[in-house]
N, C-alpha and C positions, 0 to 999 in steps of 0.2 A: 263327635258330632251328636250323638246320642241323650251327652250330658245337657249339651247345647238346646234341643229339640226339650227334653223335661223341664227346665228352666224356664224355656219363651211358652209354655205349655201352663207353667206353675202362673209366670209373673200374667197370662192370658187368664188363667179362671179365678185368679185373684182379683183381677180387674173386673171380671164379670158379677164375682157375690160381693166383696166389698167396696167396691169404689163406684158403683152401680148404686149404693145405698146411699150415697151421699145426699144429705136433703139441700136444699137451696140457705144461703147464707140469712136470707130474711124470715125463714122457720127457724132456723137452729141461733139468730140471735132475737126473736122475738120477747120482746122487752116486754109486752103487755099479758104474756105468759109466766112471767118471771114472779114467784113469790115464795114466800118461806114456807116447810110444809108445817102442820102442825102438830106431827108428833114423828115417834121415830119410825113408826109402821109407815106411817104414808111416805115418810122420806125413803125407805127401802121399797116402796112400791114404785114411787117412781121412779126411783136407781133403776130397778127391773125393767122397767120397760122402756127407761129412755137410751139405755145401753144398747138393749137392740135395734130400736127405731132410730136412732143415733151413730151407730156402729161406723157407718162409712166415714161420719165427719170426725168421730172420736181416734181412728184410725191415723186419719190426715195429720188430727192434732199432735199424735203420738209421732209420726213422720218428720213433722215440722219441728219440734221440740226436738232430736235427736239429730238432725241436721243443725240446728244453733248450737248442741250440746258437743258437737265434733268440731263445728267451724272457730267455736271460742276457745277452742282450747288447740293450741299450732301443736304444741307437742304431740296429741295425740292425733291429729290429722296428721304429722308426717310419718308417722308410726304405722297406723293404717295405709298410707300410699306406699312406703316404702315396703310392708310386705305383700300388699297386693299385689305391689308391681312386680314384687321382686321373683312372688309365683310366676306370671304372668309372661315375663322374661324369661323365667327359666324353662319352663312349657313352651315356651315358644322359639327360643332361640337355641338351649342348650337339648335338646334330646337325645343326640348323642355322645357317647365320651370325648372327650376335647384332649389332646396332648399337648402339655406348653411346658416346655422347659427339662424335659424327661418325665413329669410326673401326666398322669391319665388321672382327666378332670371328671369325675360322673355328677349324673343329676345328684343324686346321693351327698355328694361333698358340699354341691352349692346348696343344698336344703340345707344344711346344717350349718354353713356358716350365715345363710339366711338367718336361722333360727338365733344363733350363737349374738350376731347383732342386733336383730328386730326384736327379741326377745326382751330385752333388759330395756330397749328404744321404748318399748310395749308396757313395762312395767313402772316405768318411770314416770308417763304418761297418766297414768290411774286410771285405765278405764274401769273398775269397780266404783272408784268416786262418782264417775262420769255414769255409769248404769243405774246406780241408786239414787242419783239426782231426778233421771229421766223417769224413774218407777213413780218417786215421788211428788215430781211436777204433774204428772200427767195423770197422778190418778187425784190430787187437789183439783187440778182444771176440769177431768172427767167425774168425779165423784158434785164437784160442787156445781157442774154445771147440770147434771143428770138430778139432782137433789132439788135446784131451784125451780126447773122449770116444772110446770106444767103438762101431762101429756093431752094431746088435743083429745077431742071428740072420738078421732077413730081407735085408742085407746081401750072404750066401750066394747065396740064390737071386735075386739081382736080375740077375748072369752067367746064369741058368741061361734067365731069361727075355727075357733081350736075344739071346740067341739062336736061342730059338723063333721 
């Protein structure tokens, strides 16, 4: 229960810095903000600052893009169910040793032939393919979208307030 209680605890203050930051869709696709910088300094300045000011919706975008990146690829969605579940089963239904047939079944046995199957189910899969897609998607989508825009006005005074 403990485990349980740090989790809804994690996925609760998560919700509250990041997802809290979300700007509104008609800020973060403001078109008449959108322009190329004009050198490389100002392009990393506004990386800088649009990545914070941005964080919650860039978050999202990271979210959404690794859900299409598991949902398109069946092998590696059944790879991940199958060992989630397969924990989740085991925890839950096997906790004590089981007797079938003369031999004493332990959690121990069915983790391993968890492992034994899910494992190769797991590698076959690629999720290394599949990770360094999503690094890569997501930091084109976040780097170019961080680079073209514009940071507004309040931009200005955010120096004014890191030094107060």
């Amino acid at each position: 229960m403990d485990a349980v209680m740090r989790v809804t605890d994690t996925i609760k203050s998560f919700r509250e810095t990041r997802l809290s930051a979300i700007r509104s869709p008609t800020e973060f696709f403001d078109y008449h903000r959108f322009s190329r910088p004009g050198d490389f300094n100002q392009a990393t300045q506004r990386i800088t600052y649009n990545t914070r000011y941005f964080s919650g919706n860039y978050v999202l975008i990271i979210a959404l893009l690794a859900v299409y990146a598991i949902l398109s690829s069946p092998l590696l969605l059944i790879a991940l169910v199958f060992l989630v579940g397969g924990f989740a089963a085991i925890n839950r239904f096997a906790p004590e040793p089981v007797e079938m047939g003369g031999q004493v079944i332990t959690q121990k046995h069915l983790y391993i032939a968890l492992f034994v199957i899910g494992l190769p189910l797991l590698w076959l899969a690629s999720p290394v393919l599949t990770f360094f897609w999503l690094v890569g998607a997501s930091g084109v989508v976040i780097l170019g979208h961080a680079s073209l825009i514009e940071p507004g006005i309040e931009s200005e005074y955010a120096t004014v307030q890191d030094t107060v």
